[in-house]
C-alpha positions, 0 to 999 in steps of 0.5 A, a space after each residue: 904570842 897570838 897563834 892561828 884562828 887567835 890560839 894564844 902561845 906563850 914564848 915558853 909554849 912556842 919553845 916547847 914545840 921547837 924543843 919537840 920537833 928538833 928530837 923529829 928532826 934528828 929521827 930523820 937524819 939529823 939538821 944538816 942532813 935535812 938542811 942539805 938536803 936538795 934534791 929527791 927524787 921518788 919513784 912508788 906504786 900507788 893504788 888509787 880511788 879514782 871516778 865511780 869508785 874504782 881504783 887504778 894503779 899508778 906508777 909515779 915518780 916524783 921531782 923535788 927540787 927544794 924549796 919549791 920546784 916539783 914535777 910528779 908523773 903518773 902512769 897509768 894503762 890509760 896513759 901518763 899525766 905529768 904536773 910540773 910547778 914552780 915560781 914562773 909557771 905551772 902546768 899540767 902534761 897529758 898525751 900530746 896536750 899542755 894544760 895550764 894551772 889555774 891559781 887556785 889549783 897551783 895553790 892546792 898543789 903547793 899545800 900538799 908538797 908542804 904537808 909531807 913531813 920533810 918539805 915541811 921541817 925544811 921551812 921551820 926557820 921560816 918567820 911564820 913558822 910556829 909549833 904547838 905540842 899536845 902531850 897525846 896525839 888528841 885521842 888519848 894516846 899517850 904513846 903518841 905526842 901530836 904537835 901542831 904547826 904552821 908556816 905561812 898561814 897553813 896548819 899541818 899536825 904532826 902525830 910523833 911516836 915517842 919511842 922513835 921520834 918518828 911521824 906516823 900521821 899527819 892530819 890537814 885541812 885540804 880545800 876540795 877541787 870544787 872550792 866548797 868547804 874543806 875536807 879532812 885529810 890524814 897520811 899514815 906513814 911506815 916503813 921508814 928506811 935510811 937513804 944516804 943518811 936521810 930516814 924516808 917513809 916507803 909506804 903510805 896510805 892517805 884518808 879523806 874525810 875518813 875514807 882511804 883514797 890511796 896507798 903507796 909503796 916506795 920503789 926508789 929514791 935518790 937523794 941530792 943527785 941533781 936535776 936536768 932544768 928542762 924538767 921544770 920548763 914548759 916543752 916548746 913542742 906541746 900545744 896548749 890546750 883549754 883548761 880542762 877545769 874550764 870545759 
C-alpha cells in the first residue's frame, strides 16, 4: 500500500500499527469506552506565549461535541475570546463583536482538535486511516514506540510509552497563521487520571519549533453529559464585525 509522501506499507506493516494502537486504546479506557465516548467537556489553567514574548494566563474551558462540533473559551484580565466550529459555521466572540472564520483558519482549527490523541483514535476506523510503528520513539529510545498515522491526508506521530501504553508525545506539522511554511509542533502530556472509565491527561505543555509556548493544568472534566445546542450557534444579538485577519 502506497502511504503518504509515497511511503510504501506493506498489509502485514498497516497490521502492525492497528495491533499497536488498540494496546493505546485499551490504556485510555478500552474501544467501547472511546466509542461511546461523545461529549467532553474540559476546563484548565493554561500559561501562555503571547505578542512580545510575554505570558498570559488563561482559563479555558473547552466543548467537544464529536465528531466535529467545538467551542473553546479563553479568559484572560483582558476579557474573554470564545471560538465556535462546526460543519455550518464558524466564528470567532470577543466582547460584544462576532468575527468570522475564514476557511483557512477553520481548517487550522480542525487540524489541531484532531491532533490530541483522543479525537484522533476516534476516527481510526475512518477509511483513510493508516498506522505505521517504529520500534523506538525515533531518537533511539527504546523504552518508547513512535507510531505514525493519518486520517484524511493529515500525519500526527504518537510517542507510546511502552510500560503504560500511554502517549506521552505527540509531534505534528502545523501551517503558521501566516500561510508560509509549516512549523514543528510536539505536545508533552502527563499526569493521566481516570474520568468515568475514560484515562485523560491533566497536564500538557506545547513547543513550536522547538521553543514551549504553552502549558496547561486540567481543573475539570465531565464526560458524555450533553451540551445546550446554542453553544454551537451563532448568537443573534452580536454584531458582525471585519475579520480582524483582514484589517
Amino acid at each position: 500500500v502506497e502511504g503518504p509522501a509515497g511511503l510504501a506499507l506493506s498489509p502485514e506493516e498497516l497490521q502492525e500499527g492497528l495491533k499497536e494502537l488498540d494496546e493505546v486504546i485499551d490504556a485510555l479506557g478500552g474501544p467501547q469506552v472511546l466509542d461511546r465516548l461523545q461529549t467532553l467537556k474540559s476546563e484548565s489553567l493554561v500559561r501562555q506565549q503571547a505578542s512580545g514574548g510575554r505570558w498570559i494566563e488563561l482559563e479555558v474551558t473547552t466543548w467537544n461535541e464529536f465528531p466535529n462540533r467545538y467551542r473553546r473559551r479563553a479568559a484572560a484580565a483582558a476579557g474573554a475570546m470564545t471560538t465556535v466550529v462546526t460543519p455550518d459555521d464558524s466564528f470567532v466572540i470577543i466582547g460584544e463583536a462576532l468575527f468570522p472564520v475564514s476557511e483557512f483558519e477553520r481548517f487550522r482549527l480542525e487540524e489541531s482538535i484532531l491532533h490530541h490523541p483522543i479525537p484522533l483514535l476516534k476516527t481510526r476506523r475512518d477509511p483513510t486511516f493508516m498506522a505505521h510503528v517504529r520500534q523506538d520513539d525515533g531518537d533511539g529510545d527504546e523504552t518508547m514506540m513512535r507510531i505514525d498515522t493519518w486520517v484524511m491526508g493529515k500525519e500526527t506521530t504518537l510517542v507510546v510509552d511502552r510500560e503504560s501504553d500511554l502517549v506521552t508525545t505527540v509531534r505534528y506539522q502545523m501551517t503558521p497563521e501566516t500561510g508560509d511554511g509549516e512549523q514543528s509542533v510536539v505536545i508533552y502530556y502527563r499526569d493521566y487520571r481516570d474520568v468515568d472509565g475514560t484515562v485523560f491527561p491533566f497536564a500538557a505543555s506545547m513547543e513550536v519549533d522547538g521553543t514551549e509556548v504553552s502549558t496547561s493544568t486540567v481543573t475539570g472534566i465531565a464526560v458524555n453529559t450533553g451540551f445546550e445546542q446554542y453553544l454551537f450557534r451563532r448568537p443573534p444579538t452580536r454584531v458582525q464585525e471585519e475579520d480582524p485577519a483582514l484589517r
